[in-house]
Every structure is written in structure tokens, then in C-alpha cells.
C-alpha positions as MATLAB code, in Angstrom:
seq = 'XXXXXXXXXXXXXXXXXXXXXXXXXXXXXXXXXXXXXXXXXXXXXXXXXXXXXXXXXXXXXXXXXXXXXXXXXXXXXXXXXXXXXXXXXXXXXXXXXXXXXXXXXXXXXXXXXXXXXXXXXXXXXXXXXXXXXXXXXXXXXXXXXXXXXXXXXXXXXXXXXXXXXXXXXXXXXXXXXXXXXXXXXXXXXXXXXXXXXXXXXXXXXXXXXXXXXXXXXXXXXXXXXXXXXXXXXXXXXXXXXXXXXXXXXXXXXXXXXXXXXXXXXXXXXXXXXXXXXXXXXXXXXXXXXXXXXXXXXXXXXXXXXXXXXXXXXXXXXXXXXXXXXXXXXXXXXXXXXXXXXXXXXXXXXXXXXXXXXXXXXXXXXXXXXXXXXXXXXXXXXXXXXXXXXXXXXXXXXXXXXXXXXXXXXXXXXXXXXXXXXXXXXXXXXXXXXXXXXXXXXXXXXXXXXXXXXXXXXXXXXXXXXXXXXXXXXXXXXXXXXXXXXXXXXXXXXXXXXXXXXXXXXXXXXXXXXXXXXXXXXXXXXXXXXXXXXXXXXXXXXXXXXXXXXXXXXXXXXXXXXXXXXX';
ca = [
      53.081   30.744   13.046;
      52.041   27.173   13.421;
      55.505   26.209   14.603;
      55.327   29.372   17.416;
      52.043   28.045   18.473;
      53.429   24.188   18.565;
      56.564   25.174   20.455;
      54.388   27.112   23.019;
      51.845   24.243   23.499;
      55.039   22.233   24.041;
      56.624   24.170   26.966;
      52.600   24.053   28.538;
      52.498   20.495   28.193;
      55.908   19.879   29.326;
      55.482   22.079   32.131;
      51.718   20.296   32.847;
      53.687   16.989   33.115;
      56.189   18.419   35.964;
      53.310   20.326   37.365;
      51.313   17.586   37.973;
      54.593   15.349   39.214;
      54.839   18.223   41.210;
      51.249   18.434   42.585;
      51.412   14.690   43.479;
      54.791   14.719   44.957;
      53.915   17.853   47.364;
      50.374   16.400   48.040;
      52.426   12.646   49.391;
      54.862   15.207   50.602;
      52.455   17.021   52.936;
      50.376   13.393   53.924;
      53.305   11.973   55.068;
      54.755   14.524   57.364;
      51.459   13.847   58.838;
      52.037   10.444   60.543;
      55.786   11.814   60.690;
      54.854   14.417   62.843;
      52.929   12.408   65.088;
      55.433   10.020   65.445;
      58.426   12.593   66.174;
      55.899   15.834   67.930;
      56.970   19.280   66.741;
      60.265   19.320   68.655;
      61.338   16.326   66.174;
      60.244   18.296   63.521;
      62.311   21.133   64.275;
      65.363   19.133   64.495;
      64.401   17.383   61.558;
      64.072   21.185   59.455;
      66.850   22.193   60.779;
      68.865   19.580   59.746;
      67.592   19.539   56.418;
      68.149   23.430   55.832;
      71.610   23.146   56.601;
      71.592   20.117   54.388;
      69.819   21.571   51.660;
      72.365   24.691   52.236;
      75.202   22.316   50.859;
      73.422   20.723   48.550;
      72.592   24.210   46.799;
      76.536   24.929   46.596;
      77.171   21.193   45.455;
      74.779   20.249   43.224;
      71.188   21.653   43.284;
      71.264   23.734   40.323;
      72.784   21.176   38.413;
      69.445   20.441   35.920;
      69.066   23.990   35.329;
      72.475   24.624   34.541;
      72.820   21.115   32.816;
      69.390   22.003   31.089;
      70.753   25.339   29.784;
      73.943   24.805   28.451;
      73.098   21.369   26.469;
      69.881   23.266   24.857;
      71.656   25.810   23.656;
      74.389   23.378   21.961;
      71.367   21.292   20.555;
      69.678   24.152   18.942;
      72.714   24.810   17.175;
      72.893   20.815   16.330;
      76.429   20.248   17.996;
      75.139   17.128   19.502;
      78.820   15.878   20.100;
      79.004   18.693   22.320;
      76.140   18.142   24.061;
      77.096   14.711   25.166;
      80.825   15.762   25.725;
      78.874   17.904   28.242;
      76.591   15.596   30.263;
      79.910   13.633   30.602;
      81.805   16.019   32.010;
      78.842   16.929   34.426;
      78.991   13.684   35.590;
      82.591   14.063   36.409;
      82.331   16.911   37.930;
      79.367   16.141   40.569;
      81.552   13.142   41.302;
      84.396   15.331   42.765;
      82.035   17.994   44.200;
      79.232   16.299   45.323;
      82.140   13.654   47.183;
      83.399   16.444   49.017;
      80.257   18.348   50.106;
      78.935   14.818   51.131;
      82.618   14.282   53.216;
      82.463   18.156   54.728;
      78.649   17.975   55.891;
      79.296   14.367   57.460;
      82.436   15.694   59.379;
      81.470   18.926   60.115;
      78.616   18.368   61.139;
      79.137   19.684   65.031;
      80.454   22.829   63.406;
      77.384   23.715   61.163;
      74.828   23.127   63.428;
      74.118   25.862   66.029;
      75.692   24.604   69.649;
      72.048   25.351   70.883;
      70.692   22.929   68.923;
      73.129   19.888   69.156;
      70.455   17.470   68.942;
      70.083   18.021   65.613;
      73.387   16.916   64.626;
      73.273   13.273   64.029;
      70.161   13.961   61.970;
      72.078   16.225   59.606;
      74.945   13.194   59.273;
      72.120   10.624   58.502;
      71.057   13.338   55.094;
      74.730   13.409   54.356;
      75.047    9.846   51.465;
      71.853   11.839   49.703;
      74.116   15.083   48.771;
      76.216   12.727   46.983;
      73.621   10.442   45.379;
      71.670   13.905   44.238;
      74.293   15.274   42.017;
      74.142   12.168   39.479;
      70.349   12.587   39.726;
      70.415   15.941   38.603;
      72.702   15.457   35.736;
      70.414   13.114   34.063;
      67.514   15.282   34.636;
      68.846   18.111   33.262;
      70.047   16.691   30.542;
      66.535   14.720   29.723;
      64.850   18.463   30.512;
      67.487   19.907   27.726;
      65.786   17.458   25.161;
      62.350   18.930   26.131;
      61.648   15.805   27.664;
      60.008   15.968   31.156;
      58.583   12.746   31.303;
      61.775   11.216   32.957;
      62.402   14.058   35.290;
      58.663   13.889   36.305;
      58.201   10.240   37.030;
      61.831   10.022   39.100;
      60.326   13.064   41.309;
      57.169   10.914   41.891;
      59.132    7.624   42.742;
      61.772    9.425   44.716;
      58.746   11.149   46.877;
      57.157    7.522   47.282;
      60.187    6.124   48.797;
      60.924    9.246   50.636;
      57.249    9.048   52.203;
      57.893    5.036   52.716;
      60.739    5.130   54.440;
      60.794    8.358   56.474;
      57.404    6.626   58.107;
      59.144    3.480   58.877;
      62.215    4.958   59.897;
      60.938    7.198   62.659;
      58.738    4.435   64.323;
      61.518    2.183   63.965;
      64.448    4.463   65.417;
      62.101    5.621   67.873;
      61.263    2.075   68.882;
      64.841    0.584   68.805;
      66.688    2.880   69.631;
      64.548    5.516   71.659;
      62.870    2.886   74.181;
      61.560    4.072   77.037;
      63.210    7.625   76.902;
      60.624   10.300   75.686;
      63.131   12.935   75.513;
      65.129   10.870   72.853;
      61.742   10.574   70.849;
      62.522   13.090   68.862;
      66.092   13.197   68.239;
      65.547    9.130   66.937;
      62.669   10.208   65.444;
      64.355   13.160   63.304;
      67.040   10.631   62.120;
      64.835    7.928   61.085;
      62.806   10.396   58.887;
      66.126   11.847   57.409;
      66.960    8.283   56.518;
      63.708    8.703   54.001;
      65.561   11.252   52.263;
      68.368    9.382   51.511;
      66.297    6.409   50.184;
      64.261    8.801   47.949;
      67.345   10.310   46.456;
      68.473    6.314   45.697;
      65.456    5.529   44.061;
      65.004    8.487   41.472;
      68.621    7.720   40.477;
      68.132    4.053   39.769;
      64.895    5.099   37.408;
      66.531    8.010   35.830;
      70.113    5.422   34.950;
      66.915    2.616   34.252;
      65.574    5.539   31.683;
      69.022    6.508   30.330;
      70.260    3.200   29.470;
      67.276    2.560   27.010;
      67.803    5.743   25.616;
      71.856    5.560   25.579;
      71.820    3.957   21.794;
      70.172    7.132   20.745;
      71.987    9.540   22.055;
      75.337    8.212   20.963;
      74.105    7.947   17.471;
      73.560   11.131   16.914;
      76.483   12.512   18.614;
      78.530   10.317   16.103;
      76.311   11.778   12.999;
      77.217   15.414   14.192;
      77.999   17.336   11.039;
      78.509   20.708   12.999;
      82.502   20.542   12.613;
      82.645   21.653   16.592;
      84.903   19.271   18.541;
      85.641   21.538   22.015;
      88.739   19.931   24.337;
      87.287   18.297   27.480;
      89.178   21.099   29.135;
      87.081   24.022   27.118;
      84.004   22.215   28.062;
      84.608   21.701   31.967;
      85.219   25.814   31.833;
      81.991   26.129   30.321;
      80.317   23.605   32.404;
      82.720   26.048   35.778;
      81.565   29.384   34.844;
      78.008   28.640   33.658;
      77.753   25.935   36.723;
      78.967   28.355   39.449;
      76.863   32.007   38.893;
      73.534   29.612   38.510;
      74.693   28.018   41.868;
      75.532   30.648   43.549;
      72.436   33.093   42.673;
      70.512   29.865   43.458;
      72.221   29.418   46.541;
      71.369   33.046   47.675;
      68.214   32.694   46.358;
      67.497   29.401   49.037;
      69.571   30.663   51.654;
      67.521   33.042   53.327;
      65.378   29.240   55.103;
      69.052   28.660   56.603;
      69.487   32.410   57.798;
      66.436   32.558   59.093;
      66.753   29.500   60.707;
      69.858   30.652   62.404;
      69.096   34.097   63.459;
      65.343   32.921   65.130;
      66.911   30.091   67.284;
      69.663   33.085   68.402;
      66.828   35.753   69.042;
      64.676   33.135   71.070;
      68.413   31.816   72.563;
      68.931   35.735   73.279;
      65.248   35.986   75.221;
      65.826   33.595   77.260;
      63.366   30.741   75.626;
      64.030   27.006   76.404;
      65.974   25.155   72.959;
      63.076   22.564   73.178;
      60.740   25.642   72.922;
      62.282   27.583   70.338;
      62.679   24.053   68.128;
      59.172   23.515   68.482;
      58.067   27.150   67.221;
      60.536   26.399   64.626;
      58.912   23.260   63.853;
      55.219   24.839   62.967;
      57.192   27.319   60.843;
      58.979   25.160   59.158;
      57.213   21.704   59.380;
      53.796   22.914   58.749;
      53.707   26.723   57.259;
      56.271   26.333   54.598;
      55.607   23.162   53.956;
      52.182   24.120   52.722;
      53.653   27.134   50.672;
      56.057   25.798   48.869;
      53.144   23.289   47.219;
      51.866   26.036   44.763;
      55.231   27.323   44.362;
      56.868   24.054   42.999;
      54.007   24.507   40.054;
      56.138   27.555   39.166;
      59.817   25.593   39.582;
      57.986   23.193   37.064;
      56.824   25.869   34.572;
      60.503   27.195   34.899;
      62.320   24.200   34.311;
      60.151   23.454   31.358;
      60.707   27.315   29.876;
      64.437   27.316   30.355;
      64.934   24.411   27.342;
      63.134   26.525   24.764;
      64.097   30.549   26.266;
      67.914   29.239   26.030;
      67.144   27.828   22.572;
      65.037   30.975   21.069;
      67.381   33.538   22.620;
      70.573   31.491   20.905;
      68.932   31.881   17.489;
      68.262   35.611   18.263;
      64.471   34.842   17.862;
      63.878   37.728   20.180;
      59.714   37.961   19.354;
      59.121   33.626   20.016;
      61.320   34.426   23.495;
      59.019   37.039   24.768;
      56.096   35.295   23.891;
      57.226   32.228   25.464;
      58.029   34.453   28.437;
      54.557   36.128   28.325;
      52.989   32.355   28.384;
      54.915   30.730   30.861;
      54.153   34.274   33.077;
      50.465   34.349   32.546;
      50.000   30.133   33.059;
      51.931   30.388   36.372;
      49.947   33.263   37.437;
      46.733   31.449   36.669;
      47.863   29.024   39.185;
      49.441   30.609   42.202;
      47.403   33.563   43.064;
      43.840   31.197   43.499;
      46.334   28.505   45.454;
      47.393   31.811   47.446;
      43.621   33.159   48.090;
      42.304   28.955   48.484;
      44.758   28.244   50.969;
      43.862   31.649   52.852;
      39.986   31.069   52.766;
      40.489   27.041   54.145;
      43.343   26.979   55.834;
      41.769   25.844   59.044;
      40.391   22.957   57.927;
      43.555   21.952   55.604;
      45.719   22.173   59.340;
      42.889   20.075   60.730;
      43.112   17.206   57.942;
      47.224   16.991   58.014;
      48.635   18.618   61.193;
      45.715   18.321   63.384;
      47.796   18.835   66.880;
      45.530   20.791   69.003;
      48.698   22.824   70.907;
      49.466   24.551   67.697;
      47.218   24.211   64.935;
      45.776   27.734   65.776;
      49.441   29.286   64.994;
      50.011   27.397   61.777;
      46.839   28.598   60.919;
      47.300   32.351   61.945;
      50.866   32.219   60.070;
      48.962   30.846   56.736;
      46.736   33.335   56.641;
      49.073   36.194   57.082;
      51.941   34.555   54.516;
      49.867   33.493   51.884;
      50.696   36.284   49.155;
      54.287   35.332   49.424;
      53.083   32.140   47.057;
      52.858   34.925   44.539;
      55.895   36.638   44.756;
      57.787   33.316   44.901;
      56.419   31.693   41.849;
      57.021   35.127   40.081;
      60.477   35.161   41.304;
      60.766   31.381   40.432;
      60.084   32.112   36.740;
      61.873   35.421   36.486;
      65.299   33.541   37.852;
      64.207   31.252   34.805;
      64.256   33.575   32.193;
      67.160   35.494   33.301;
      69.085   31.890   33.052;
      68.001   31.054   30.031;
      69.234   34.295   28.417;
      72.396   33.656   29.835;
      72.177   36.302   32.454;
      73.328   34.194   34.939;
      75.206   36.938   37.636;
      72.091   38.784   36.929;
      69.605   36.776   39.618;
      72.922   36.164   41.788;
      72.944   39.678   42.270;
      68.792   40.423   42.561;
      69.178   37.590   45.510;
      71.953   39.114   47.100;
      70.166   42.671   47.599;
      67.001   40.867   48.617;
      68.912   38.918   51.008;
      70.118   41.986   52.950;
      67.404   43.859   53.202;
      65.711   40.676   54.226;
      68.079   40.139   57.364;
      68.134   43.409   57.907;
      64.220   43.622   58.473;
      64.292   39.673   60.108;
      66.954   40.951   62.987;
      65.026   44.023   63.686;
      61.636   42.450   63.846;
      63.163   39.421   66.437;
      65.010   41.390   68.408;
      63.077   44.833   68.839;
      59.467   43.160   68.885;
      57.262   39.790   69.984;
      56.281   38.571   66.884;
      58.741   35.642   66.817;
      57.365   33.508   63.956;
      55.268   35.879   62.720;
      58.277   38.325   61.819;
      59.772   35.120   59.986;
      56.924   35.525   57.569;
      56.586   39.063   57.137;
      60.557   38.692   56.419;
      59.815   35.855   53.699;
      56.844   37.822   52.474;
      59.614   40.850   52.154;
      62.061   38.892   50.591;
      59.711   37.403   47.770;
      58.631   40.330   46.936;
      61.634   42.375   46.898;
      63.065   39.295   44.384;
      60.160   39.889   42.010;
      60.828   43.696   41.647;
      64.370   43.179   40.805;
      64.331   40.127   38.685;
      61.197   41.971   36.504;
      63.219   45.026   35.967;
      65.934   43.047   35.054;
      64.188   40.832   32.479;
      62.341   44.025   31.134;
      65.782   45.701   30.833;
      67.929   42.192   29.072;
      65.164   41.107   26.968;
      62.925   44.197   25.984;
      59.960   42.142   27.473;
      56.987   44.229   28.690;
      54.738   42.330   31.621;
      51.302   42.487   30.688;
      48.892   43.434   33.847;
      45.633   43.034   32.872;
      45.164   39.383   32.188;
      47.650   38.310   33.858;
      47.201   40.031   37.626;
      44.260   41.972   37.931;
      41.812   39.190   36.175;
      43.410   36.324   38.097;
      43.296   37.962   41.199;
      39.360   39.263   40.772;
      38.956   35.960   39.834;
      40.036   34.500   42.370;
      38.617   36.672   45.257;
      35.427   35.714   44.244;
      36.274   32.317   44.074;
      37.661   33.012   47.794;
      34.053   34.462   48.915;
      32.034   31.018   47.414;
      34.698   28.276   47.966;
      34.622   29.609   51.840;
      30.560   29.465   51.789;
      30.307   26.320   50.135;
      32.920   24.518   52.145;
      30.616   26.011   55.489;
      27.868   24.952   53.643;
      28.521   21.462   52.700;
      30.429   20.848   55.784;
      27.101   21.684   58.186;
      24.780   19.169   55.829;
      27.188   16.296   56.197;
      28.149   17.074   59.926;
      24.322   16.736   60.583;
      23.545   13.791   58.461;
      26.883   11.897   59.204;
      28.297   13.595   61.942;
      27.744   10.061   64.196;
      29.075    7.776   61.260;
      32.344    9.477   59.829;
      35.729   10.315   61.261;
      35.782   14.053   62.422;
      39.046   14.213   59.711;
      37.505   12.001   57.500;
      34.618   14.184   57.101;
      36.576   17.723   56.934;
      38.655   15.972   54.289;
      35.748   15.003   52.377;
      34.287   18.681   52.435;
      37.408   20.031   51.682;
      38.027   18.273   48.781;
      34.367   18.883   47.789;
      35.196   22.721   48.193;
      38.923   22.427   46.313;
      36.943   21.571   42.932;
      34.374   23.984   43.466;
      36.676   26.782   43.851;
      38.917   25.735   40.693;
      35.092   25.423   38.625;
      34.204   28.926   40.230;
      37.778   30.274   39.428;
      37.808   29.633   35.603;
      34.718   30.513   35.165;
      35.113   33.867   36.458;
      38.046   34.706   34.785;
      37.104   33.593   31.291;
      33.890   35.532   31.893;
      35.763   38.470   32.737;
      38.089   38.255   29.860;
      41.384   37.427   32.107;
      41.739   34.443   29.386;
      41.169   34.235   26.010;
      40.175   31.823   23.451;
      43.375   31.098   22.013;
      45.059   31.295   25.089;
      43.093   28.596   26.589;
      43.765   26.452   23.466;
      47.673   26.264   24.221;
      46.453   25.476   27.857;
      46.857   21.154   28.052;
      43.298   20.036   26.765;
      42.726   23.272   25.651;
      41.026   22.229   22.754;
      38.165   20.698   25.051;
      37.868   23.263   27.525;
      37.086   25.717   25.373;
      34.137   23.200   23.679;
      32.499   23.036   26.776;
      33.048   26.143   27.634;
      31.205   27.503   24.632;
      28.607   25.242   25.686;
      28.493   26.781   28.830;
      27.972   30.065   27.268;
      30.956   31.231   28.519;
      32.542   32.132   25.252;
      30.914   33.006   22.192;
      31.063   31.169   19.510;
      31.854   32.409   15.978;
      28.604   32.164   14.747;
      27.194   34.658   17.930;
      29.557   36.762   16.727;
      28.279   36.977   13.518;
      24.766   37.631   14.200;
      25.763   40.412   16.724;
      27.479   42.070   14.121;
];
């Protein structure tokens, strides 16, 4: 029992470590498309998304699933101690994004005009300036996943935060120095210069969380080949066994990831052809394209990398639990890592909902469309919910082994999703809005299939009661106060210091103020309602101390209360 409850506090903290990499990366990621945005305007930013989702498109067939996949199959030849085969591995993964990740990084450079939509042109040289980074990535992504496969997230965690620091560094400098060498006195090349200096920031990100990851590997090299040459296991696979293992475990976990991702690129594709279709000006349809993707999804996919953390940190010890055939540890891990996630994204879905005017105001404050980034937040909000449930569903179903499984889930989704998408462009006026009742379809359409498969491959029942209907009481309520305080607070300090403060300044201030309050107001309404217990909160990170001062608080009984009720 004591090693179930150690291995489960492990995957928490190891998924708290990416988690909060996570947070922090997101939070510079979302500050610095700030002063990005300024710099380049929304047209620049659509160029820039654009580019990127065709760029991320490759990257997904070349070598984005590459940790998962690397994390999976080396955990599984750990738990079974062939540590010579887990380093045979990681060696051939090297290899292997070395060939692929060359060519994807060759195709997307020269093929370029082809990929990108002749309506959108300007977005071309952008999409050549991200091409060095799909090659660079590959290499990254072998040494995190093979770090992750030791249940170590530590290196994975800090190379995200460096890589984002760089990324945020450079993207600033590039734009305002492409825009003032190269752009001049031309406006309407603002944005095209603009777009390529910021993709620039990409590349240098991707440089810099390889150096520290190779840094982090070397020191750890001595280690690693030790006990590969102590193996005692008696497996010795060909290098030729091994790269078909590393092919057909690579490719389904690519490709379902690939589907999974694609739908940004689709719907990319099919809006600028609708708005071509209606007649609206490229520079328009970029710019709508811009809030969608530049500020909206920007802003959603900051809860949702919580649950690409907690799935990343699951898949290490769901592979290893499920190779031993310890069926009853692999639900229960499953149940955890569910329930955790949960915790998190459905108050970040209600928060973000209840303040996002005043989040738009603090970090994309343009006047011309802050009122549609706003009115698309409040509408696509519940899609953080489906996605992180998706996002650890996909998990599982990899870790088990199931790896066609979530290719397949995606691939259903997907139609329906373009399907609905066409219609909705075509047939009405929503325009961006029918983007996110598409993604808001497409999430949720994932989570259905991907829970009926993991109920069906693994025998695992979903619990509701904690682990929905609390949270999401819970959370409500901390919707009703955190928007009441934040009105509150912000009033007092408008009047006191309305004269002395920044007007951003001072909403960031209140927000903040309002952020904490909600997360106070949110745990304290669901351990009052029972949507956590005490032991569960002990496996939590500092679990040990929340539930001391939460006993404190009154807001769980101690054993001794207990007693005398009795």
C-alpha cells in the first residue's frame, strides 16, 4: 500500500513540476505576444499563426510526439530492467529524428509557396524563417522523453522554461529589429517583417532547450551507461528489431497526434477560403484570424498545457503498471491523474469566463478588437475542459499501448468537426465565432470517444461525483465571488489611485488580487462540499500542509471531532 501511495504522490509531484514549468512558460508566453503584437498589429499576427500552424503541422508528422513515444517505449523496457535496451533505444531515436526531422526541415523550407494558401502569400517567408527549429526540435524531444521515461521531469521542465525565455527574448527583438531594418518606411511591410522576426524567436527557443537538455545529459551520461553495461536481463534486440519498434510505436502515436492537432491547420485553411469565398479583403480575414488565433487560443491552451503536463508525467508509470499487469495501481493512477486535472481546468475554464475582460485589457489591450476576443472567450471557455480531458485520455490510451486507438477517436472527431466548421462558414455569419463552436465540438466529441475507449481497454470506471459535479459547483461559486471581488477591489483602488497608477497597471493589480481569491474561494468550497478528501489532498504536492491548515480552518474534521461526534 505504501508503495501505491508513493508511486501516486510521484506522478503528482512530477506532474506539479511540468505544471508549474508549464504555468510559467504560458504566463511569459502570453506577456510576450503582448509587446509582439503591438509591434507587428493583428494582421502580423495572423501571418505569424498561420505560419506557425502549418509549421507546427510538420512538426507533428516529424517529430512532436517524439517524448511521448520515446517516454513510452523506454518505461516499459525499464520496468522490466532491460536497461541495455533502453539505451539501444534513445540511440536509435536519435538516429532516426536525424533523417526525419532533416527532411521535414528540407520539405517545409522548399515548399513553402506550396503549403501556404496563395491568398495568404505573405506569410510565406515567415513559415521558411520556423523551418531550422523542426530540425533542432526532434533532438530536443528525444532527450526529454527519455529523461520523462526515468520519471524525471526536472530536465524536461527547466528546458521548457529556458526555451520560452529565449523564445520571448528574441521574438521581441526580432520583430522591432526586422521591422526597423528591413521594413523602413513601408507600413504595409510592418507586418510581414514583423511576423518573420518573431518566428526567428522560435527558432532560438528550440536552440536553447537543446543545449540545456545535451548540458543535462552529459552529466548524467556516466550513469546511464553503467547500468546499461550491468544489465542482467539476457535481452540484446538487433538495432534493426529496435528501429521497428521505435517505426510502429513512433508512427500510430504520431499520427493520432497529428490528427489530434490538425484540426488549428484545417481550420485555418477552410476560414481564410470561406472569408476568400465572401468576398472579404486577405488583410481582413488575417486580422480576424489573428484575434482567433493570437489572442483566443492563446489564452486556452494555458490551462490545457496543465493537462499535457499531468499526461506526460502519467504515461511513465501507466506504461510501467500496465506492463506488469498491475491492472488495480493503473486505474488508480488513472483515477488520480483524472480527478487532479479536473481540479484544475474547470475553475481556469469558469475564471477565465468571469474576468476575461480585464485579462484582454492587461495583455491585448487593442481597442479595435478587444471586445471580440473577449466575446469569443466567453463563449469557448468549456472547451478547456474537454481538451484537458481529451489530453489525458490520449495519455492513457498510449500508455496501454493502444496507440491506433486515439488515431482513430481523432479521426472521427475530425470529420464531424469539418463537417460542422464548413457548414457554419459557409451557410451563416458567425465567422470566428463558428471556429469556436467547431473547437468546442471537436473537444468534446474527443472526450466521448477516448472515455469509452479507456473504459472499454482498461475496465476503468470514471468517477462523477468528485471529480465533475464538486469541481464544477465549486467553481461556479468561486465564479459568482471572484467576479464581485475583482468589481469590488477594482472600484476602491480606481478611486484612491485612479490619478497615480497606470490604467493596466492597476487592472493587473486587481486582477491578480482576484486570481488568488478565486483559487482560496475554490478549495475551500470544494473540500467543504466533499469534492476532495483527506487523503486525496495528502497525495496533492504539500498535501501534508494543506490539509493542517485546513483542519485549522475547520474545514476538515479532525480525528478527534470525529470521535466525540460518535
Amino acid at each position: 500500500m505504501g508503495s501505491k501511495d508513493t508511486n501516486e504522490q510521484n506522478i503528482i509531484t512530477q506532474a506539479t513540476m511540468l505544471m508549474v514549468a508549464g504555468i510559467v512558460v504560458r504566463i511569459i508566453g502570453v506577456l510576450y505576444r503582448s509587446p509582439v503584437t503591438s509591434i507587428i498589429g493583428d494582421e502580423g499576427n495572423g501571418y505569424y499563426s498561420l505560419a506557425y500552424n502549418l509549421y507546427s503541422m510538420v512538426l507533428l508528422i516529424s517529430s512532436y510526439s517524439i517524448p511521448m513515444a520515446v517516454s513510452k517505449i523506454v518505461s516499459g523496457k525499464l520496468a522490466l530492467k532491460q536497461y541495455r535496451e533502453a539505451h539501444k533505444i534513445f540511440r536509435c531515436a536519435l538516429l532516426y529524428v536525424l533523417v526525419v526531422g532533416g527532411i521535414a526541415c528540407l520539405f517545409t523550407f522548399i515548399c513553402a509557396p506550396i503549403l501556404v494558401p496563395s491568398s495568404q502569400a505573405k506569410a510565406i517567408p515567415t513559415l521558411r524563417v520556423l523551418a531550422p527549429a523542426i530540425f533542432l526540435s526532434g533532438f530536443l524531444g528525444v532527450l526529454r522523453g527519455y529523461f520523462q521515461a526515468h520519471s524525471s521531469m526536472m530536465p524536461t521542465s527547466v528546458s521548457q522554461i529556458v526555451e520560452q525565455i529565449m523564445n520571448a527574448i528574441v521574438s521581441i527583438g526580432g520583430a522591432l529589429m526586422f521591422v526597423s531594418v528591413f521594413a523602413g518606411e513601408d507600413a504595409s511591410a510592418v507586418p510581414v517583417f514583423g511576423a518573420m522576426g518573431s518566428a526567428a524567436g522560435t527558432v532560438a527557443g528550440v536552440a536553447a532547450g537543446l543545449v540545456f537538455m545535451l548540458l543535462i545529459y552529459r552529466q548524467n551520461q556516466k550513469y546511464f551507461l553503467s547500468r546499461a553495461a550491468k544489465d542482467e536481463s539476457g535481452v540484446d534486440s538487433s538495432y534493426k528489431d529496435i528501429f521497428k519498434i521505435i517505426i510502429f510505436m513512433v508512427t500510430p502515436v504520431i499520427l493520432s497526434t497529428f490528427v489530434y492537432n490538425i484540426s488549428t491547420t484545417i481550420d485555418q485553411t477552410i476560414f481564410m477560403d470561406a472569408m476568400d469565398f465572401k468576398g472579404m479583403v486577405s488583410e481582413t480575414a488575417a486580422t480576424l484570424y489573428g484575434v482567433f488565433s493570437g489572442k483566443y487560443w492563446v489564452l486556452i491552451n494555458v490551462p490545457v498545457a496543465l493537462a499535457n503536463a499531468m499526461s506526460t508525467a502519467m504515461i511513465p508509470a501507466v506504461s510501467g503498471t500496465y506492463t506488469t499487469e498491475d491492472y488495480e495501481a493503473c486505474n488508480k493512477q488513472v483515477a488520480l491523474s483524472i480527478k487532479f486535472t479536473m481540479m484544475i481546468s474547470i475553475p481556469c475554464a469558469v475564471g477565465l469566463s468571469v474576468l476575461a475582460y480585464p485579462v484582454m485589457q492587461v495583455l491585448f489591450p487593442q481597442k479595435a478588437t478587444i471586445d471580440l476576443a473577449v466575446r469569443l472567450l466567453h463563449i469557448g471557455c468549456i472547451s478547456i475542459v474537454f481538451y484537458s480531458l481529451s489530453t489525458i485520455t490520449n495519455g492513457v490510451l498510449q500508455g496501454i499501448g493502444k496507440v491506433n486507438i486515439p488515431l482513430r477517436n481523432a479521426a472521427m472527431s475530425l470529420v464531424i468537426h469539418v463537417i460542422l466548421l464548413t457548414s457554419l462558414l459557409y451557410f451563416t455569419g458567425l465567422d470566428l465565432t463558428a471556429l469556436v463552436f467547431a473547437t468546442i465540438a471537436y473537444s468534446l466529441l474527443m472526450c466521448l470517444f477516448n472515455s469509452y475507449s479507456v473504459r472499454k481497454y482498461l475496465g476503468y470506471r470514471q468517477e462523477i461525483r468528485g471529480t465533475f459535479v464538486m469541481p464544477a459547483i465549486s467553481a461556479l461559486i468561486m465564479g459568482v465571488f471572484c467576479y464581485v471581488f475583482y468589481e469590488g477591489i477594482y472600484l476602491i483602488l480606481y478611486t484612491l489611485l485612479g490619478g497615480l497608477l497606470p490604467f493596466r497597471l492597476l487592472v493587473l493589480i486587481c486582477l491578480m488580487a482576484a486570481i488568488v481569491f478565486g483559487v482560496i474561494v475554490f478549495f475551500i468550497a470544494d473540500i467543504k462540499l466533499g469534492g476532495v478528501s483527506e487523503d486525496e489532498l495528502r497525495g496533492f504536492p504539500k498535501g501534508y500542509v494543506i490539509v493542517r491548515y485546513a483542519k485549522r480552518a475547520g474545514l476538515i474534521k479532525s480525528e478527534e471531532n470525529k470521535k466525540m461526534q460518535l
